[in-house]
PAKOL-707093 format. One line per field, with one value per residue: residue number from 1; x, y, z of N, C-alpha, C in turn. Coordinates in nm, 4 decimals, decimal comma, always signed. Example, Ala and Ser with C-alpha at 12.3 -4.5 7.8 and 13.67 -1.06 7.14 Angstrom:
BEGIN
num	c(1 | 2)
n_c1	c(+1,3190 | +1,2850)
n_c2	c(-0,5690 | -0,2250)
n_c3	c(+0,7800 | +0,7080)
ca_c1	c(+1,2300 | +1,3670)
ca_c2	c(-0,4500 | -0,1060)
ca_c3	c(+0,7800 | +0,7140)
c_c1	c(+1,3200 | +1,2900)
c_c2	c(-0,3300 | +0,0030)
c_c3	c(+0,7800 | +0,7870)
***
This chain:
BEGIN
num	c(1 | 2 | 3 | 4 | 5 | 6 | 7 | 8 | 9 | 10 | 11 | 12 | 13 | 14 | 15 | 16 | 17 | 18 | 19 | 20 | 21 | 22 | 23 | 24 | 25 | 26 | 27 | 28 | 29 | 30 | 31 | 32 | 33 | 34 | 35 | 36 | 37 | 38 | 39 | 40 | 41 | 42 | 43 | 44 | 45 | 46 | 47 | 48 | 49 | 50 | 51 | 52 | 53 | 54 | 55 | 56 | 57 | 58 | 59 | 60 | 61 | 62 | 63 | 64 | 65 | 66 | 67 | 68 | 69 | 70 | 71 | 72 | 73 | 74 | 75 | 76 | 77 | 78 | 79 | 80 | 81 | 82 | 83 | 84 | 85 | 86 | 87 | 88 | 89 | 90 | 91 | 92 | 93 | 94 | 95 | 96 | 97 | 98 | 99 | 100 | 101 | 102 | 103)
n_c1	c(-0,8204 | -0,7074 | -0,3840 | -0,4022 | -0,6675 | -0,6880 | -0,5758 | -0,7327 | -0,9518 | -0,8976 | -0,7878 | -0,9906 | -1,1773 | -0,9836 | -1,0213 | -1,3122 | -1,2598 | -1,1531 | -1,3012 | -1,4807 | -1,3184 | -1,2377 | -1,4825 | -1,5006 | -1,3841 | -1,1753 | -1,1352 | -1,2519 | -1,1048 | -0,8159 | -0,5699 | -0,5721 | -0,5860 | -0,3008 | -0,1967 | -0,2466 | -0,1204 | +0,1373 | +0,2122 | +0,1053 | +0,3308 | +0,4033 | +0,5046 | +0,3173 | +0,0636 | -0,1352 | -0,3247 | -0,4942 | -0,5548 | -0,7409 | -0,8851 | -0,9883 | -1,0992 | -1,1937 | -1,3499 | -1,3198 | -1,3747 | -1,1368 | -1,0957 | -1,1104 | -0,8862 | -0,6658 | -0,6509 | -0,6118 | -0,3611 | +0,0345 | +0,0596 | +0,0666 | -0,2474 | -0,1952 | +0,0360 | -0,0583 | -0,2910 | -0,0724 | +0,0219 | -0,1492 | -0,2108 | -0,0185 | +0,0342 | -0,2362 | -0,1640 | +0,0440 | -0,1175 | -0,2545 | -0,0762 | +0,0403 | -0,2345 | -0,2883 | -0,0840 | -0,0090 | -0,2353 | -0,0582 | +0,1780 | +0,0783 | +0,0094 | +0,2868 | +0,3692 | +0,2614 | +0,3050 | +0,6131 | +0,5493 | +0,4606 | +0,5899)
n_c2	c(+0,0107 | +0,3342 | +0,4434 | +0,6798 | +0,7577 | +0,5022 | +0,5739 | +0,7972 | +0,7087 | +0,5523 | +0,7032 | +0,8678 | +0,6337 | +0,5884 | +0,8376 | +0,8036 | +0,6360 | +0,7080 | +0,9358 | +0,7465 | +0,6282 | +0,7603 | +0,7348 | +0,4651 | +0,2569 | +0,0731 | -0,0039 | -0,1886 | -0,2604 | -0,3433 | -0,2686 | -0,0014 | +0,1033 | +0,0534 | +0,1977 | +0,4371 | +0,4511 | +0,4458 | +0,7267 | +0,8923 | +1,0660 | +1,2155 | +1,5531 | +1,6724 | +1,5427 | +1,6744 | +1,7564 | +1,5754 | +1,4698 | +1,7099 | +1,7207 | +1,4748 | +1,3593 | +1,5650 | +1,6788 | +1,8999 | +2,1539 | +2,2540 | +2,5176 | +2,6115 | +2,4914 | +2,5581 | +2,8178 | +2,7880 | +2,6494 | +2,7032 | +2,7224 | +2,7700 | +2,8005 | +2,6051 | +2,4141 | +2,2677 | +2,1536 | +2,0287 | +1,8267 | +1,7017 | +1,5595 | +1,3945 | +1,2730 | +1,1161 | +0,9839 | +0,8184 | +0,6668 | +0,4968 | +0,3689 | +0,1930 | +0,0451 | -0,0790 | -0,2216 | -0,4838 | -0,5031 | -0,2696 | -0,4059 | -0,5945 | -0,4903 | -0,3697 | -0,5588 | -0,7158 | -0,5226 | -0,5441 | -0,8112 | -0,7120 | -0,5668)
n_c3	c(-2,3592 | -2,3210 | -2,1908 | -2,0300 | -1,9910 | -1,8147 | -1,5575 | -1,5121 | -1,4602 | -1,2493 | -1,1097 | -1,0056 | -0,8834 | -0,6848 | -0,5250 | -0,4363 | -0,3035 | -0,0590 | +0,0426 | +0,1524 | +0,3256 | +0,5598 | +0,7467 | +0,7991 | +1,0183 | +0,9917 | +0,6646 | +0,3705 | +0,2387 | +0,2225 | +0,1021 | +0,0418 | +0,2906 | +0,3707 | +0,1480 | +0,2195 | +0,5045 | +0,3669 | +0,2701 | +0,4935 | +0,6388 | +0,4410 | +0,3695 | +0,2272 | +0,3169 | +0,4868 | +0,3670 | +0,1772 | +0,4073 | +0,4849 | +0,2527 | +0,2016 | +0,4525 | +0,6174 | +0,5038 | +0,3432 | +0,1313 | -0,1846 | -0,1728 | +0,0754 | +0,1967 | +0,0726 | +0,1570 | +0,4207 | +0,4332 | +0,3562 | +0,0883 | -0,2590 | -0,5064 | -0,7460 | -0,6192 | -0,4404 | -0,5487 | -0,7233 | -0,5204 | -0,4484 | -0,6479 | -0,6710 | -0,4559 | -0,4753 | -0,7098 | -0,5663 | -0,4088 | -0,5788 | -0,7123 | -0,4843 | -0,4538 | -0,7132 | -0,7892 | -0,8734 | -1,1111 | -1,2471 | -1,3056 | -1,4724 | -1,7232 | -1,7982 | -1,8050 | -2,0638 | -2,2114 | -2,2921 | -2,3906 | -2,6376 | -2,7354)
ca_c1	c(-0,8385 | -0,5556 | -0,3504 | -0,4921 | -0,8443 | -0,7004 | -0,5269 | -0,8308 | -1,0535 | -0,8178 | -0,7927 | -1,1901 | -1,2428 | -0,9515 | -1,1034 | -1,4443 | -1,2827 | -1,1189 | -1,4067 | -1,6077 | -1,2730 | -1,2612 | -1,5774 | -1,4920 | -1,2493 | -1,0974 | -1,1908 | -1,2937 | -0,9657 | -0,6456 | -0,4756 | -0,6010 | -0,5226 | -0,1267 | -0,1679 | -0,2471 | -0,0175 | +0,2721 | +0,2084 | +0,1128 | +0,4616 | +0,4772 | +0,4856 | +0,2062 | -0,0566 | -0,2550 | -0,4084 | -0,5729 | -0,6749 | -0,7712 | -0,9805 | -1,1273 | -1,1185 | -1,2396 | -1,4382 | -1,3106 | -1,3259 | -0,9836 | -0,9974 | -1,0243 | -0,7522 | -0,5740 | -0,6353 | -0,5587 | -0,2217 | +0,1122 | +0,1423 | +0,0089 | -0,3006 | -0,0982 | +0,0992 | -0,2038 | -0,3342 | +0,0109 | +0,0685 | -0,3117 | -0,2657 | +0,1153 | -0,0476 | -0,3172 | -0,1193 | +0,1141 | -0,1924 | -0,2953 | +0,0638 | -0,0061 | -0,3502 | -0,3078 | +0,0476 | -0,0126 | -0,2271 | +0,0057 | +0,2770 | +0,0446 | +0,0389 | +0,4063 | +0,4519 | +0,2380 | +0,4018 | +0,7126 | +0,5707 | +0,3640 | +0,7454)
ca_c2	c(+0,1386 | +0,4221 | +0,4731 | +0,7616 | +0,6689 | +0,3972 | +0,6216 | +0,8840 | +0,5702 | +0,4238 | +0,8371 | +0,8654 | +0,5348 | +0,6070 | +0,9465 | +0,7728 | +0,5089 | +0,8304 | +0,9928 | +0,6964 | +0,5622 | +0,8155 | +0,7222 | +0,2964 | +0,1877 | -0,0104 | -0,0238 | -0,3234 | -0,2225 | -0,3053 | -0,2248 | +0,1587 | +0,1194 | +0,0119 | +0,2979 | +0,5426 | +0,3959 | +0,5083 | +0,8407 | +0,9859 | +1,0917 | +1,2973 | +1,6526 | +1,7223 | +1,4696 | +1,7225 | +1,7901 | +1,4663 | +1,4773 | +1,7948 | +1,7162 | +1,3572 | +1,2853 | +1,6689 | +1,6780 | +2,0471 | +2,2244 | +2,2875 | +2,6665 | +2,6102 | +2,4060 | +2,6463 | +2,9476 | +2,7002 | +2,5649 | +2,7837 | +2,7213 | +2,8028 | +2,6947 | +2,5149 | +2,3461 | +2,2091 | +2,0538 | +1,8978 | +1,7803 | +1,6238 | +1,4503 | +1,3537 | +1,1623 | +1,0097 | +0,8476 | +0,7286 | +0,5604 | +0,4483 | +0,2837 | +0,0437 | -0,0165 | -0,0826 | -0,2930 | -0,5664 | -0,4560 | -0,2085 | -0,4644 | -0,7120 | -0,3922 | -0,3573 | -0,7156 | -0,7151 | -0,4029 | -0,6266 | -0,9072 | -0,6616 | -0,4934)
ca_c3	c(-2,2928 | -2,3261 | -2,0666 | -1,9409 | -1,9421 | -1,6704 | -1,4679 | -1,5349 | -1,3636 | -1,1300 | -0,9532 | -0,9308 | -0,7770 | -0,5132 | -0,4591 | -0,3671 | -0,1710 | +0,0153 | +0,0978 | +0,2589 | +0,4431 | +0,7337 | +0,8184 | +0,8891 | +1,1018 | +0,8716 | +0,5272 | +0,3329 | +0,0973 | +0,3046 | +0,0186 | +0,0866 | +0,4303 | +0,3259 | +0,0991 | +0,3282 | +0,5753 | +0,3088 | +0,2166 | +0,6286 | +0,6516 | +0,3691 | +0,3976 | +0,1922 | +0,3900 | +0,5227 | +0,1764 | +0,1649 | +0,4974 | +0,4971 | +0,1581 | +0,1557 | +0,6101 | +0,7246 | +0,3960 | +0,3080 | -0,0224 | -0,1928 | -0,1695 | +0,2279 | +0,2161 | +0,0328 | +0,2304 | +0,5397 | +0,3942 | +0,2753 | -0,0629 | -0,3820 | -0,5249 | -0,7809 | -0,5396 | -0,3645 | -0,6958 | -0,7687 | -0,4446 | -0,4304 | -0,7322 | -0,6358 | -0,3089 | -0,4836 | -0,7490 | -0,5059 | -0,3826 | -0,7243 | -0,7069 | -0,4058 | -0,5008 | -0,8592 | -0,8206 | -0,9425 | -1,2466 | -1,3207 | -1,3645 | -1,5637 | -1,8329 | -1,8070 | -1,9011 | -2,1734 | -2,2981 | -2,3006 | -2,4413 | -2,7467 | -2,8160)
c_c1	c(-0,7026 | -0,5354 | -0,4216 | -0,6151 | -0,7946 | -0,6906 | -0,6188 | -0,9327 | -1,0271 | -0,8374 | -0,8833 | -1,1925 | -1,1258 | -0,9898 | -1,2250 | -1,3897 | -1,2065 | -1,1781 | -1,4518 | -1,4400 | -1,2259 | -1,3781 | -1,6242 | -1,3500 | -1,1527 | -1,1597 | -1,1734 | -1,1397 | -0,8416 | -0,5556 | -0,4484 | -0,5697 | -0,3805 | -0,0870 | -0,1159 | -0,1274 | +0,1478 | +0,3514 | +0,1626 | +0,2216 | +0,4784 | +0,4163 | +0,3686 | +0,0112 | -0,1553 | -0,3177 | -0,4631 | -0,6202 | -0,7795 | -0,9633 | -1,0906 | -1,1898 | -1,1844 | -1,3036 | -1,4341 | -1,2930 | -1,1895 | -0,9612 | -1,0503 | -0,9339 | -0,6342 | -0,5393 | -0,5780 | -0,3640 | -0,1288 | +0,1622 | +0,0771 | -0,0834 | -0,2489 | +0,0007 | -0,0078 | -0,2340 | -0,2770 | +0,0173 | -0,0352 | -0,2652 | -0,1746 | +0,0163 | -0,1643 | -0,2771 | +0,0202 | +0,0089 | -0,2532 | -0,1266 | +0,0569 | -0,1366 | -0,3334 | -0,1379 | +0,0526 | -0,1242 | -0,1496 | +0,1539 | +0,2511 | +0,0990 | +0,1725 | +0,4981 | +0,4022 | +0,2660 | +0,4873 | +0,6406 | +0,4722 | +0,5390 | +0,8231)
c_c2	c(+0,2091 | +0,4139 | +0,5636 | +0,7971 | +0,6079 | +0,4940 | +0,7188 | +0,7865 | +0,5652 | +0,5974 | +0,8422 | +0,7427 | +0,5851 | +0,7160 | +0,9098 | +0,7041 | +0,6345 | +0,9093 | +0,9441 | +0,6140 | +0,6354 | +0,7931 | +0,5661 | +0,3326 | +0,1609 | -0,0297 | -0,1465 | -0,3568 | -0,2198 | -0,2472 | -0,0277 | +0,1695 | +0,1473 | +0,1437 | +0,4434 | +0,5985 | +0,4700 | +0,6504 | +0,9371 | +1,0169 | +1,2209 | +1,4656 | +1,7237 | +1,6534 | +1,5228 | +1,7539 | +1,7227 | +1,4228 | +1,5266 | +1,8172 | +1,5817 | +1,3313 | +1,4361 | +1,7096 | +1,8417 | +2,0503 | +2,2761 | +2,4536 | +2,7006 | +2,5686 | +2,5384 | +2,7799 | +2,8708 | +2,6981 | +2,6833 | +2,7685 | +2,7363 | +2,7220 | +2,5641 | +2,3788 | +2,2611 | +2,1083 | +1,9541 | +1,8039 | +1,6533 | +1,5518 | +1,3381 | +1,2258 | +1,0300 | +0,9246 | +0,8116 | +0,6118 | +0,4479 | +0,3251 | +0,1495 | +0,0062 | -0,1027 | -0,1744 | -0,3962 | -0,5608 | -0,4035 | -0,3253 | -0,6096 | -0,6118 | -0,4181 | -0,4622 | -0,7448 | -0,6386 | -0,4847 | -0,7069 | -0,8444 | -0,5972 | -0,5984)
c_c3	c(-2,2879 | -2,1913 | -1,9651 | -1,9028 | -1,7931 | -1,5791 | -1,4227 | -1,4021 | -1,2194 | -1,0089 | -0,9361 | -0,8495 | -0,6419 | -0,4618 | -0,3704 | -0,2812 | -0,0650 | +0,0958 | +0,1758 | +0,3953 | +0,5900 | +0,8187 | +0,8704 | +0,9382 | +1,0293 | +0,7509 | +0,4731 | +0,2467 | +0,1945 | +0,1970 | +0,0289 | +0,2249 | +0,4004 | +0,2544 | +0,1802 | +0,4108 | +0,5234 | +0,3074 | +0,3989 | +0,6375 | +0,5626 | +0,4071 | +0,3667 | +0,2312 | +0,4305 | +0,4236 | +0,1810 | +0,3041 | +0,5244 | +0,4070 | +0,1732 | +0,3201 | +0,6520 | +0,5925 | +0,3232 | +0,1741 | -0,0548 | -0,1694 | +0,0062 | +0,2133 | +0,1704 | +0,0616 | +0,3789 | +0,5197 | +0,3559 | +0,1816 | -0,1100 | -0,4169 | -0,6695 | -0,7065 | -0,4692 | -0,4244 | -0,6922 | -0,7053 | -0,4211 | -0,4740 | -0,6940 | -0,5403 | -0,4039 | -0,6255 | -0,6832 | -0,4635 | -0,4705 | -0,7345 | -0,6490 | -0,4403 | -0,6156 | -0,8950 | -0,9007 | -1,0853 | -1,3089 | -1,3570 | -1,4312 | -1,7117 | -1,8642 | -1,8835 | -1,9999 | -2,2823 | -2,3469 | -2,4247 | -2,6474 | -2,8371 | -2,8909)
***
């Protein structure tokens, strides 16, 4: 599978698991918890609250928010492959080593 197929994958499934985790406590996925956990801080957090936890469409958000709808987008995607990061750690550095060991 190309790279970006995965990464294509890997952002839909954390989108879905996004959607249903404002609505448990705790999600079955600590790893999405941890994720989460990382990225509340950042400036652009309310975007992904805004979108997957208060279930809003992006062009509320974007009449809500002060920035561009560009900026919105980037910032989305920014967040959710940071989350794709902690989720996906240890796959992503099986790849990495088989890169290695294919070079």
């Amino acid at each position: 599978m190309s790279e970006d197929r995965k990464r294509d994958n890997r952002f839909r499934t954390v989108e879905k698991l996004l959607y249903i985790h404002h609505d448990c406590e705790k999600t079955r996925y600590p790893q999405l918890d941890k994720a989460i956990d990382r990225i509340r801080d950042d400036k652009y957090y309310p975007i992904i609250e805004m979108r997957y936890f208060r279930k809003m469409k992006m062009d509320e958000i974007i009449e809500k928010l002060p920035y561009s709808r560009k900026t919105v987008y980037d910032k989305r995607n920014k967040l959710i492959d940071r989350i794709i990061d902690v989720m996906y750690a240890d796959d992503i550095m099986k790849e990495i080593m088989e890169t290695k060991k294919d070079a």
